[in-house]
Biopython code that builds the backbone (N, CA, C, O; Angstrom):
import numpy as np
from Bio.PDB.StructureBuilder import StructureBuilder

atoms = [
    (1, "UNK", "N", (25.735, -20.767, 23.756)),
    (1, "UNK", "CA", (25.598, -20.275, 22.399)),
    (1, "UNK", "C", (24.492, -21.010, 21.648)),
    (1, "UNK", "O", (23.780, -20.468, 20.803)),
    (2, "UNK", "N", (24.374, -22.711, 22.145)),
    (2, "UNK", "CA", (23.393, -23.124, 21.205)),
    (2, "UNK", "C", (21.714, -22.419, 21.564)),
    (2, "UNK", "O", (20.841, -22.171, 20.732)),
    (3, "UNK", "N", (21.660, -22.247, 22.867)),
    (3, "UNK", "CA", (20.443, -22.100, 23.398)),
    (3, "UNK", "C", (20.131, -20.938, 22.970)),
    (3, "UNK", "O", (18.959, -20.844, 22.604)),
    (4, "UNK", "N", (20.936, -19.760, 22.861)),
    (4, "UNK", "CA", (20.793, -18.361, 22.024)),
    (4, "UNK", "C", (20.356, -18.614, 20.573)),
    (4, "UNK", "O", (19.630, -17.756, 20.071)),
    (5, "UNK", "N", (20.736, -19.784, 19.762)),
    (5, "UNK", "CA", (20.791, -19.598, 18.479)),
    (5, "UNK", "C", (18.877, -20.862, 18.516)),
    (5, "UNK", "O", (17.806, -20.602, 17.967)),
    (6, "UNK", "N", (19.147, -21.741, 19.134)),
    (6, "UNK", "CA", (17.415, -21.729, 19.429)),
    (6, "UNK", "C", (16.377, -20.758, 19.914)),
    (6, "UNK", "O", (15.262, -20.553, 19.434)),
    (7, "UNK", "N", (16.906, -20.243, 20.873)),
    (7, "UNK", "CA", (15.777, -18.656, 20.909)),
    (7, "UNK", "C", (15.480, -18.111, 19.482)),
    (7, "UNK", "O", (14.325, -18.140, 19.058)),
    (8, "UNK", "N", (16.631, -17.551, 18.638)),
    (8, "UNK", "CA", (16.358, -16.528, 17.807)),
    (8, "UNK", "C", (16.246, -17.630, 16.751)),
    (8, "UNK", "O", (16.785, -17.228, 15.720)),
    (9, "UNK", "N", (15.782, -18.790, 16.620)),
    (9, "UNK", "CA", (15.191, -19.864, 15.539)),
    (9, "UNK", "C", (13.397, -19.480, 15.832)),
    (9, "UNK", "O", (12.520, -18.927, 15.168)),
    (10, "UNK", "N", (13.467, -20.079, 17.115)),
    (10, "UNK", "CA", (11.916, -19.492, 17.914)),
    (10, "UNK", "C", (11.537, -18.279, 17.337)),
    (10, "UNK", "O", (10.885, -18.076, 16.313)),
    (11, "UNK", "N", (12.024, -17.520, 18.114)),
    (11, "UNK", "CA", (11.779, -16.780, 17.852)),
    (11, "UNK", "C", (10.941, -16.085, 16.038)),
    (11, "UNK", "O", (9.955, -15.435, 15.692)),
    (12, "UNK", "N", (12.408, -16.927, 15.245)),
    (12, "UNK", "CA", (11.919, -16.315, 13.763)),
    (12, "UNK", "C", (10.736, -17.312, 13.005)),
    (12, "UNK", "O", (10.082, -16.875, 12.059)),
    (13, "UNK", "N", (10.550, -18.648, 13.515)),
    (13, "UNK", "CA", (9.240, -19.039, 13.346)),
    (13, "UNK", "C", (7.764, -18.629, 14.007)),
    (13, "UNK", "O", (6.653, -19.026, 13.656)),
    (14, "UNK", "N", (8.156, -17.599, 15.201)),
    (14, "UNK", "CA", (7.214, -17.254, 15.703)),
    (14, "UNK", "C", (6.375, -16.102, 15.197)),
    (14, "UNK", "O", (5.198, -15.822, 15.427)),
    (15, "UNK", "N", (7.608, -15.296, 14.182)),
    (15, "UNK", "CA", (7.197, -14.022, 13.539)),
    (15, "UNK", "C", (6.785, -14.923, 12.248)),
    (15, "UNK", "O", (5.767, -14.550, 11.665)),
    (16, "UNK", "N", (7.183, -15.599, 11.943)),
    (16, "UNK", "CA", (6.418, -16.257, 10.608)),
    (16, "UNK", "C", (4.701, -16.164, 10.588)),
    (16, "UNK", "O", (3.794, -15.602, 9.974)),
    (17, "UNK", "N", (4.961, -17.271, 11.876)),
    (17, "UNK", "CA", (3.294, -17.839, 12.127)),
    (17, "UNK", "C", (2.514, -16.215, 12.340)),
    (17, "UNK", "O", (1.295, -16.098, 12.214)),
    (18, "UNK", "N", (3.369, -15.093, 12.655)),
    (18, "UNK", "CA", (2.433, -13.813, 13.176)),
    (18, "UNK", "C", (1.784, -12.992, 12.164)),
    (18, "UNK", "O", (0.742, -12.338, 12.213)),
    (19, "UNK", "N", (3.019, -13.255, 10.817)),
    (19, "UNK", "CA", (3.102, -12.640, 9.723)),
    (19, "UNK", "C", (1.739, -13.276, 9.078)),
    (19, "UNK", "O", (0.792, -12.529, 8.834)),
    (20, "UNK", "N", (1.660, -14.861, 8.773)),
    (20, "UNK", "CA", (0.714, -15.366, 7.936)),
    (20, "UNK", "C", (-0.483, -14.934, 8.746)),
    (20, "UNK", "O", (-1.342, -14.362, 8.076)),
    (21, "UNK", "N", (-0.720, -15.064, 9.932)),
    (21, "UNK", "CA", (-2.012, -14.685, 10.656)),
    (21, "UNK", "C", (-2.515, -12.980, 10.572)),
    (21, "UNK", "O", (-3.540, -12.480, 11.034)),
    (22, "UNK", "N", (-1.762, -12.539, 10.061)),
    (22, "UNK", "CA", (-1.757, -10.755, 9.902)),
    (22, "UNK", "C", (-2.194, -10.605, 8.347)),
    (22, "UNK", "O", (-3.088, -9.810, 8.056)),
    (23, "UNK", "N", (-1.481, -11.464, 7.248)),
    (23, "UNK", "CA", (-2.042, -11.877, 5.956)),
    (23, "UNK", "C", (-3.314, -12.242, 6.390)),
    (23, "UNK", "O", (-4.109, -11.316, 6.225)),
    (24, "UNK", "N", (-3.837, -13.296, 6.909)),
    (24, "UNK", "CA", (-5.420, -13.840, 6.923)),
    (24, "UNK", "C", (-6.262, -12.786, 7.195)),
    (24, "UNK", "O", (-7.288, -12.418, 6.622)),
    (25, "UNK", "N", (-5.441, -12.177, 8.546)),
    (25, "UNK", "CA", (-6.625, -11.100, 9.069)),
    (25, "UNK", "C", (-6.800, -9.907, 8.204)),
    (25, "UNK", "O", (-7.843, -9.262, 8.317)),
    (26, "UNK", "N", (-6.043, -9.604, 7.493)),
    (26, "UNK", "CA", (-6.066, -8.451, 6.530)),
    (26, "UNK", "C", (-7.078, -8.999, 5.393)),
    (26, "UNK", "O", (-8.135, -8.415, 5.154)),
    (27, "UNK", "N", (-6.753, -9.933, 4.848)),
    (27, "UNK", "CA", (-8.047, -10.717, 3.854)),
    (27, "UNK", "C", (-9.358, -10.632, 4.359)),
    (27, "UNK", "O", (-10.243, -10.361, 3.548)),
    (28, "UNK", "N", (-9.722, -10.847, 5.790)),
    (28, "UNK", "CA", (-10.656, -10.753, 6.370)),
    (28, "UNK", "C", (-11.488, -9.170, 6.564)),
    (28, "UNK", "O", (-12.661, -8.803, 6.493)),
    (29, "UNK", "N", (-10.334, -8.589, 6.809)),
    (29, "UNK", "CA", (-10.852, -6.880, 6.835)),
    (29, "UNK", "C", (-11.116, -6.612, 5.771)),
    (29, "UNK", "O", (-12.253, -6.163, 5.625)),
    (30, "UNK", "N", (-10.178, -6.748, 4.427)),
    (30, "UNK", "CA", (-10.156, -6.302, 3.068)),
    (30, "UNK", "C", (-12.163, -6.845, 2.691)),
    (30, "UNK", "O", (-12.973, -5.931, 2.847)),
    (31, "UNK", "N", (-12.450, -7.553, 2.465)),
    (31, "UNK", "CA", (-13.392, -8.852, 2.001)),
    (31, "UNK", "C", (-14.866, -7.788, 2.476)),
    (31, "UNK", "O", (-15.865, -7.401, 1.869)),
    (32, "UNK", "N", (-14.156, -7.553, 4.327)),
    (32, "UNK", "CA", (-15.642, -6.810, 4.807)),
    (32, "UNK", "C", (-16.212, -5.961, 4.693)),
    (32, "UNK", "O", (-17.406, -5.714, 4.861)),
    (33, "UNK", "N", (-14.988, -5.149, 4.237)),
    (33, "UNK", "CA", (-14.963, -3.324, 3.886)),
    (33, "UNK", "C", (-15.654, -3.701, 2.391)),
    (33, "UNK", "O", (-16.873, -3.570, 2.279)),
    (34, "UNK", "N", (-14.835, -4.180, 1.221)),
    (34, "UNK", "CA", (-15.498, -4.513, 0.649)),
    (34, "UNK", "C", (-17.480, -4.711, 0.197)),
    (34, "UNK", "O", (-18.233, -4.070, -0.535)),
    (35, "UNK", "N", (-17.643, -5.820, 1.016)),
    (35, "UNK", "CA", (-19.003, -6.109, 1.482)),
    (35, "UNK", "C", (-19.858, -4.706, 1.998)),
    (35, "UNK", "O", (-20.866, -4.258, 1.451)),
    (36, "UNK", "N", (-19.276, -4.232, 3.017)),
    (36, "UNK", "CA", (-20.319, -2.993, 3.255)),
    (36, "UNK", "C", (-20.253, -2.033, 2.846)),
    (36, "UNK", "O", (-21.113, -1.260, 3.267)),
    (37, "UNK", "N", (-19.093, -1.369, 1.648)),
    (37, "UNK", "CA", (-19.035, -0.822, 0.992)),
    (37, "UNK", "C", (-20.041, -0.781, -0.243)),
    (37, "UNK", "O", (-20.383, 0.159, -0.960)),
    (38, "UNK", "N", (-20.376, -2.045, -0.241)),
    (38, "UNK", "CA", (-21.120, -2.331, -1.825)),
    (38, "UNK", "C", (-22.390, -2.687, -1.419)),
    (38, "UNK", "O", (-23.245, -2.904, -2.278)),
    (39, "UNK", "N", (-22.796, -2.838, 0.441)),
    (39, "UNK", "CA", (-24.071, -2.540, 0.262)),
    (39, "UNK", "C", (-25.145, -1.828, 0.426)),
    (39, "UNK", "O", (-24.690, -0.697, 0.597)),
    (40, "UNK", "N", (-26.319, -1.756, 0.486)),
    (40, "UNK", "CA", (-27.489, -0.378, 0.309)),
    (40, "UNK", "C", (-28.044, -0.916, 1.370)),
    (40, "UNK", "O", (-28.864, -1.824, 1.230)),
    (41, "UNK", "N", (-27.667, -0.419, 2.677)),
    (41, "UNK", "CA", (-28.403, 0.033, 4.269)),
    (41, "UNK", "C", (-29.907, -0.257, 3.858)),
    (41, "UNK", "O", (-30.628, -1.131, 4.339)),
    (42, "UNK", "N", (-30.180, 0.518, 3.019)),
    (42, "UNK", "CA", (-31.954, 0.699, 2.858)),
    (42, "UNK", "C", (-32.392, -0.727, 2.964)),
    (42, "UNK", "O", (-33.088, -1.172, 3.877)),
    (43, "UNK", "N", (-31.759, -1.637, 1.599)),
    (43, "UNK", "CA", (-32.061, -2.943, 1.386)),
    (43, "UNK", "C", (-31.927, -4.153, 2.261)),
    (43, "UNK", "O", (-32.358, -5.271, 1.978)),
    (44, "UNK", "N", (-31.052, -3.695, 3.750)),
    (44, "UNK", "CA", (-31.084, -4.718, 4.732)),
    (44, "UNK", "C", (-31.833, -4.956, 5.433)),
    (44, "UNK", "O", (-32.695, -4.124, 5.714)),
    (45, "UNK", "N", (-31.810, -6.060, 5.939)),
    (45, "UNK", "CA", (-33.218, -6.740, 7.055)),
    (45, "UNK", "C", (-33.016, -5.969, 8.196)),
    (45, "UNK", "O", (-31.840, -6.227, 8.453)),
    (46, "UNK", "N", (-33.514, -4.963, 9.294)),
    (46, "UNK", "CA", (-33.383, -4.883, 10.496)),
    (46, "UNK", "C", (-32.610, -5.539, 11.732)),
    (46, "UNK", "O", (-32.325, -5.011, 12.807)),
    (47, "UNK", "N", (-32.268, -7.238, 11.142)),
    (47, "UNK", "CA", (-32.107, -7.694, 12.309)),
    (47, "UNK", "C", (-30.330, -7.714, 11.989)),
    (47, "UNK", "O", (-29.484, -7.900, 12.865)),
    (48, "UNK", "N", (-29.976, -7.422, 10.191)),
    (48, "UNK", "CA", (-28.516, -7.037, 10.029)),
    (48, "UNK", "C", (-28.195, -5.678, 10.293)),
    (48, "UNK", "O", (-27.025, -5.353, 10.494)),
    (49, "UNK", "N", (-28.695, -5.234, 10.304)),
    (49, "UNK", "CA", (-28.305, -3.287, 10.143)),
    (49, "UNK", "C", (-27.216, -3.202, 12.065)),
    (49, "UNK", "O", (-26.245, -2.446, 12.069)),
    (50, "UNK", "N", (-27.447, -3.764, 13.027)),
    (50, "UNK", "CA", (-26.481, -3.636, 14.159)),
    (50, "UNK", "C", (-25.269, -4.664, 13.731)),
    (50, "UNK", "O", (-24.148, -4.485, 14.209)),
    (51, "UNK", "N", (-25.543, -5.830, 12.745)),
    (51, "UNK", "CA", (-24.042, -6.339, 12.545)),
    (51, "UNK", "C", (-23.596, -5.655, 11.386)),
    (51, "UNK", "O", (-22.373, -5.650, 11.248)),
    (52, "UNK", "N", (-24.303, -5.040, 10.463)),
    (52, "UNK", "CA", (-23.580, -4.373, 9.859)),
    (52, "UNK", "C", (-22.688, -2.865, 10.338)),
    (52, "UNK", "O", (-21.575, -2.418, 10.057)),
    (53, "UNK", "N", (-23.853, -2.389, 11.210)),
    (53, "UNK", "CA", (-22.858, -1.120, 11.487)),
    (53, "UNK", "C", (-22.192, -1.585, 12.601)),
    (53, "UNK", "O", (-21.384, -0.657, 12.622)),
    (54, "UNK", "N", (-21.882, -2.234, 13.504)),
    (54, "UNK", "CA", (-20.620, -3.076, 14.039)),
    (54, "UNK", "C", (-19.602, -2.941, 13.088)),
    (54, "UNK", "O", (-18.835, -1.979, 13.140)),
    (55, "UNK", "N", (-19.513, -3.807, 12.221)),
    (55, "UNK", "CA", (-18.249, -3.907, 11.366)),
    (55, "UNK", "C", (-17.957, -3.133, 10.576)),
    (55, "UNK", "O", (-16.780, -3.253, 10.236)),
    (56, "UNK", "N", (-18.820, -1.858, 9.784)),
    (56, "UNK", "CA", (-18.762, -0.511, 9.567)),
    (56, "UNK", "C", (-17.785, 0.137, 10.256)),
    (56, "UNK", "O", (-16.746, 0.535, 9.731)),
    (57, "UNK", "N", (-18.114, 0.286, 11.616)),
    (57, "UNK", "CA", (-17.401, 1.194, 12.870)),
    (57, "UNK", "C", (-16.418, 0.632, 12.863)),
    (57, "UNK", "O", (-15.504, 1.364, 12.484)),
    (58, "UNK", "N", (-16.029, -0.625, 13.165)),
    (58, "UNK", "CA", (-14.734, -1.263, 13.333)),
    (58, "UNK", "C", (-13.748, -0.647, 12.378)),
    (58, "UNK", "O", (-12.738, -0.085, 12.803)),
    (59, "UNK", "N", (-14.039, -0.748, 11.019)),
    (59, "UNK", "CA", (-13.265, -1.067, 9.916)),
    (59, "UNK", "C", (-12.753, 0.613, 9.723)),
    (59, "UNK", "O", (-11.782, 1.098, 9.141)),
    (60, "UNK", "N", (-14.153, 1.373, 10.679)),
    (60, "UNK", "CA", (-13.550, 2.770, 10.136)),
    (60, "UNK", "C", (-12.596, 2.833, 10.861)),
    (60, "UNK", "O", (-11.634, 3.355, 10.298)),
    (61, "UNK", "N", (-12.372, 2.456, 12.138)),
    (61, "UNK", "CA", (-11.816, 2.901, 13.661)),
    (61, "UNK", "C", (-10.284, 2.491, 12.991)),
    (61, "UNK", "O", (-9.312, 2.876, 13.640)),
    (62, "UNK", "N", (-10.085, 1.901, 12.012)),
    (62, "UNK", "CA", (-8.642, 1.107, 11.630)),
    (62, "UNK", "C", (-7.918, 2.242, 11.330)),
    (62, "UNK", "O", (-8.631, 3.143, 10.888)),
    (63, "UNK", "N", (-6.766, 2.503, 11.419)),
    (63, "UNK", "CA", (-5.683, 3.293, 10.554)),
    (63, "UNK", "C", (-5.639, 3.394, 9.396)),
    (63, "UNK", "O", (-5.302, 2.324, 8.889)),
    (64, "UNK", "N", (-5.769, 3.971, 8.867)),
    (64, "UNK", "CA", (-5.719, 4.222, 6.915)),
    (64, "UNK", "C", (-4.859, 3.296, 6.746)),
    (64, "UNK", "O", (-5.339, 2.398, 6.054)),
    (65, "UNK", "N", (-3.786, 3.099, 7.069)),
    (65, "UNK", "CA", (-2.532, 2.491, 6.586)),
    (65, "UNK", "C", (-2.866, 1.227, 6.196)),
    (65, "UNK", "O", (-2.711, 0.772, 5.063)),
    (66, "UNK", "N", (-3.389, 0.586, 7.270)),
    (66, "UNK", "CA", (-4.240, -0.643, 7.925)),
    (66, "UNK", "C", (-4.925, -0.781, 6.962)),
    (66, "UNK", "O", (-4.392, -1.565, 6.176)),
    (67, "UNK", "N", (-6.278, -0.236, 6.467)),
    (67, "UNK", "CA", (-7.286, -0.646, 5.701)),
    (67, "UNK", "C", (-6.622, -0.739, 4.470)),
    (67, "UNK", "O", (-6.552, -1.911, 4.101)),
    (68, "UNK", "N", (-6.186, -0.060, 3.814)),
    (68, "UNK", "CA", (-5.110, -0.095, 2.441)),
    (68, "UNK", "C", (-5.070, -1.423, 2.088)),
    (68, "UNK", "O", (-5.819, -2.122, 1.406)),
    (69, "UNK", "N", (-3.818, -1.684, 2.821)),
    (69, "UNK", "CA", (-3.205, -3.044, 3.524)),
    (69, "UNK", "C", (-4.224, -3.796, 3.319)),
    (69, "UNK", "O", (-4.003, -4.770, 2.600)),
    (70, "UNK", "N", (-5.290, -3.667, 3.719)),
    (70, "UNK", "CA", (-6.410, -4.974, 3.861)),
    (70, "UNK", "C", (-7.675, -4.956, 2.650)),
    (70, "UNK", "O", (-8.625, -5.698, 2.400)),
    (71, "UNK", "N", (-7.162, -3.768, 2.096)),
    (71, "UNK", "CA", (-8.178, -3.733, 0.602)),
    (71, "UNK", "C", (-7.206, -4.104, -0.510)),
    (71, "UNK", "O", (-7.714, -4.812, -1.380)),
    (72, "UNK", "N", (-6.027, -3.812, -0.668)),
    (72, "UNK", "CA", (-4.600, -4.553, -1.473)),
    (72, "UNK", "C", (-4.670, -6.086, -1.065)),
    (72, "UNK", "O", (-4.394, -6.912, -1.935)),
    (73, "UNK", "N", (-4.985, -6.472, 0.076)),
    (73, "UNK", "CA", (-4.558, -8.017, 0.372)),
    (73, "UNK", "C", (-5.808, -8.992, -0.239)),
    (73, "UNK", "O", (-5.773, -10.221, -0.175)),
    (74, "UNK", "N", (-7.069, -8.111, -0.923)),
    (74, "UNK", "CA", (-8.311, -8.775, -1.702)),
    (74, "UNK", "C", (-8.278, -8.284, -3.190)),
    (74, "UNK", "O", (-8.943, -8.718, -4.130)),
    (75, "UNK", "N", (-7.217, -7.132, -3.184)),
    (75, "UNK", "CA", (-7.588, -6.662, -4.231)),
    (75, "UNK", "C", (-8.431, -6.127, -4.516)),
    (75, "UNK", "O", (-9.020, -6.466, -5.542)),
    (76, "UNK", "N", (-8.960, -4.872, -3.624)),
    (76, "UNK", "CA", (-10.477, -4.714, -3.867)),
    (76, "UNK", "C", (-10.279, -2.691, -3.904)),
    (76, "UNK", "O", (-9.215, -2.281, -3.441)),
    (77, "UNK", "N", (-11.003, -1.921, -4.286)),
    (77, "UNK", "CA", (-10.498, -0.410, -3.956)),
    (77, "UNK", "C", (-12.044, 0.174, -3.520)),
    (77, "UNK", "O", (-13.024, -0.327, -4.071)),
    (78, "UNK", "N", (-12.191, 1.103, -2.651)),
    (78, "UNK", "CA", (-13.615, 1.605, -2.561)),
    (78, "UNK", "C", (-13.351, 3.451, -2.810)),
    (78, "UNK", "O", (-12.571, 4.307, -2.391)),
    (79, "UNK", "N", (-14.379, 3.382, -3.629)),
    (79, "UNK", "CA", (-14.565, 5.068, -4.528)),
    (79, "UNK", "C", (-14.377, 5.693, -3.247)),
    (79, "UNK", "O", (-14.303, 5.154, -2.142)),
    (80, "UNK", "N", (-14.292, 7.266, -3.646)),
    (80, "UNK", "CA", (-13.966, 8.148, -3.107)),
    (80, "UNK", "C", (-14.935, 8.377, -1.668)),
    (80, "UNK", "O", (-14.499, 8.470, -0.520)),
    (81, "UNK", "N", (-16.221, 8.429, -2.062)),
    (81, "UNK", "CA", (-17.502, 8.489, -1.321)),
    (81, "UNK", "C", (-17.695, 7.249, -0.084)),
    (81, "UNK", "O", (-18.472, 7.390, 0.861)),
    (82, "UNK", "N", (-16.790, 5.967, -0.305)),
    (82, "UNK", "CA", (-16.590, 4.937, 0.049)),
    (82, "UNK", "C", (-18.408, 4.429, -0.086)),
    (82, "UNK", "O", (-19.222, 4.171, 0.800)),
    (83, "UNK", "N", (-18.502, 4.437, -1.193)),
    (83, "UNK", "CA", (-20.439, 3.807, -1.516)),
    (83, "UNK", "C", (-19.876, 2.538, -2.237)),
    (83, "UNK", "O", (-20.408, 1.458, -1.977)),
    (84, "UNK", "N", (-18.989, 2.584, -2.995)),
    (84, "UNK", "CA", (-18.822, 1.234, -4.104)),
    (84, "UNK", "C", (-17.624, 0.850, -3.608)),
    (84, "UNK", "O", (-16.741, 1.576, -3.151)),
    (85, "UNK", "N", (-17.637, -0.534, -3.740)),
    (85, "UNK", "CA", (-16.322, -1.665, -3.433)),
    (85, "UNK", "C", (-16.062, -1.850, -5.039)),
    (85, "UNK", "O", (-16.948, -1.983, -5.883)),
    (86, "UNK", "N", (-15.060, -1.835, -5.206)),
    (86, "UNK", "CA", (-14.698, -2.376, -6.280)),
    (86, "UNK", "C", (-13.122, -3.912, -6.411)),
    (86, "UNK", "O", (-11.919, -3.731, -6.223)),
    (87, "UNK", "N", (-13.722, -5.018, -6.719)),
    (87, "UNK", "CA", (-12.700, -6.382, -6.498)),
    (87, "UNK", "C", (-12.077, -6.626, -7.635)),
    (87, "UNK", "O", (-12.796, -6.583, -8.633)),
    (88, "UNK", "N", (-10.884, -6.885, -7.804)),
    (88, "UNK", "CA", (-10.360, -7.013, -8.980)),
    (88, "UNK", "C", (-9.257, -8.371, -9.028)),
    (88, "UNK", "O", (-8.029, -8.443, -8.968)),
    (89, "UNK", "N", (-10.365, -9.402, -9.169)),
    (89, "UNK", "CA", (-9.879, -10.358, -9.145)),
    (89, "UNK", "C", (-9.588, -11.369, -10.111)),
    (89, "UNK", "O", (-8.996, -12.394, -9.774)),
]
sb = StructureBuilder()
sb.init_structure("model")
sb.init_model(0)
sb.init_chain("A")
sb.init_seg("    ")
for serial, (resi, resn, name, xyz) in enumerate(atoms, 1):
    if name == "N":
        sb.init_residue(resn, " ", resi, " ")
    sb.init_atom(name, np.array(xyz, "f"), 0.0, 1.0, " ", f" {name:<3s}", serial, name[0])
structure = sb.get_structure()
Protein backbone atom coordinates (compact mmCIF):
# COMPACT_ATOMS: atom_id res chain seq x y z
CA UNK A 1 0.00 0.00 0.00
CA UNK A 2 2.84 2.37 0.84
CA UNK A 3 4.61 1.85 -2.50
CA UNK A 4 1.14 2.54 -4.37
CA UNK A 5 0.65 5.71 -2.42
CA UNK A 6 4.47 6.75 -3.52
CA UNK A 7 3.73 6.02 -7.16
CA UNK A 8 0.63 8.23 -7.24
CA UNK A 9 2.82 11.05 -5.04
CA UNK A 10 5.32 10.59 -8.22
CA UNK A 11 3.39 10.48 -10.13
CA UNK A 12 1.36 13.90 -9.07
CA UNK A 13 4.68 15.83 -8.87
CA UNK A 14 5.44 14.64 -12.16
CA UNK A 15 2.24 16.24 -13.69
CA UNK A 16 3.16 19.35 -11.77
CA UNK A 17 6.65 19.72 -13.25
CA UNK A 18 4.61 18.90 -16.88
CA UNK A 19 2.02 21.45 -16.15
CA UNK A 20 4.64 24.41 -15.33
CA UNK A 21 6.74 23.35 -18.46
CA UNK A 22 3.44 23.54 -20.72
CA UNK A 23 2.86 27.19 -18.91
CA UNK A 24 6.56 28.20 -20.12
CA UNK A 25 6.08 26.70 -23.45
CA UNK A 26 2.84 28.39 -24.08
CA UNK A 27 4.55 31.88 -23.02
CA UNK A 28 7.02 31.00 -25.52
CA UNK A 29 4.49 30.37 -28.43
CA UNK A 30 2.20 33.23 -27.18
CA UNK A 31 5.45 35.97 -27.26
CA UNK A 32 6.32 34.49 -31.02
CA UNK A 33 3.03 34.65 -32.65
CA UNK A 34 2.93 37.81 -31.18
CA UNK A 35 6.38 38.97 -32.69
CA UNK A 36 5.54 37.82 -36.23
CA UNK A 37 2.35 38.95 -36.14
CA UNK A 38 3.51 42.55 -35.62
CA UNK A 39 6.13 42.22 -38.09
CA UNK A 40 6.48 43.69 -41.85
CA UNK A 41 8.25 40.69 -43.97
CA UNK A 42 9.20 43.61 -46.34
CA UNK A 43 11.34 45.25 -43.48
CA UNK A 44 13.40 42.03 -42.68
CA UNK A 45 16.98 41.25 -43.45
CA UNK A 46 17.08 38.20 -45.90
CA UNK A 47 19.13 36.24 -43.71
CA UNK A 48 15.74 36.38 -41.06
CA UNK A 49 12.93 35.85 -43.50
CA UNK A 50 13.75 31.50 -43.31
CA UNK A 51 13.72 31.92 -39.35
CA UNK A 52 10.97 33.85 -39.53
CA UNK A 53 8.83 31.80 -41.77
CA UNK A 54 10.01 28.65 -39.75
CA UNK A 55 8.24 29.86 -36.78
CA UNK A 56 5.34 31.38 -38.86
CA UNK A 57 4.64 27.70 -40.15
CA UNK A 58 5.12 26.19 -36.85
CA UNK A 59 2.81 28.40 -34.94
CA UNK A 60 0.26 28.02 -37.80
CA UNK A 61 0.58 24.10 -37.84
CA UNK A 62 -0.69 24.44 -33.88
CA UNK A 63 -4.36 23.71 -33.06
CA UNK A 64 -6.45 26.79 -32.57
CA UNK A 65 -7.10 25.65 -29.18
CA UNK A 66 -3.33 25.61 -28.61
CA UNK A 67 -2.50 29.04 -29.93
CA UNK A 68 -5.40 30.73 -27.84
CA UNK A 69 -3.89 29.11 -24.91
CA UNK A 70 -0.56 30.57 -25.84
CA UNK A 71 -1.76 34.15 -26.83
CA UNK A 72 -3.98 34.25 -23.25
CA UNK A 73 -0.75 32.93 -21.45
CA UNK A 74 1.09 36.65 -22.78
CA UNK A 75 -1.85 38.29 -22.94
CA UNK A 76 -1.51 39.24 -26.29
CA UNK A 77 -4.68 38.96 -29.20
CA UNK A 78 -3.85 39.12 -33.07
CA UNK A 79 -6.62 41.00 -35.44
CA UNK A 80 -8.65 39.21 -37.58
CA UNK A 81 -6.21 39.39 -40.72
CA UNK A 82 -3.59 38.06 -38.13
CA UNK A 83 -1.23 41.41 -39.43
CA UNK A 84 -1.28 43.07 -35.80
CA UNK A 85 -0.30 41.50 -32.38
CA UNK A 86 -1.81 43.22 -29.93
CA UNK A 87 -0.09 42.76 -25.81
CA UNK A 88 -1.91 43.80 -23.05
CA UNK A 89 0.19 43.99 -20.41
Amino acid sequence: MRQRSEKVSMLGSELEILMSERQALLQVVGAAAALIASLDSRLLPPAAMKSADLVATTINALPDEVLRDALAAVRAEIDEEGERAFVSH
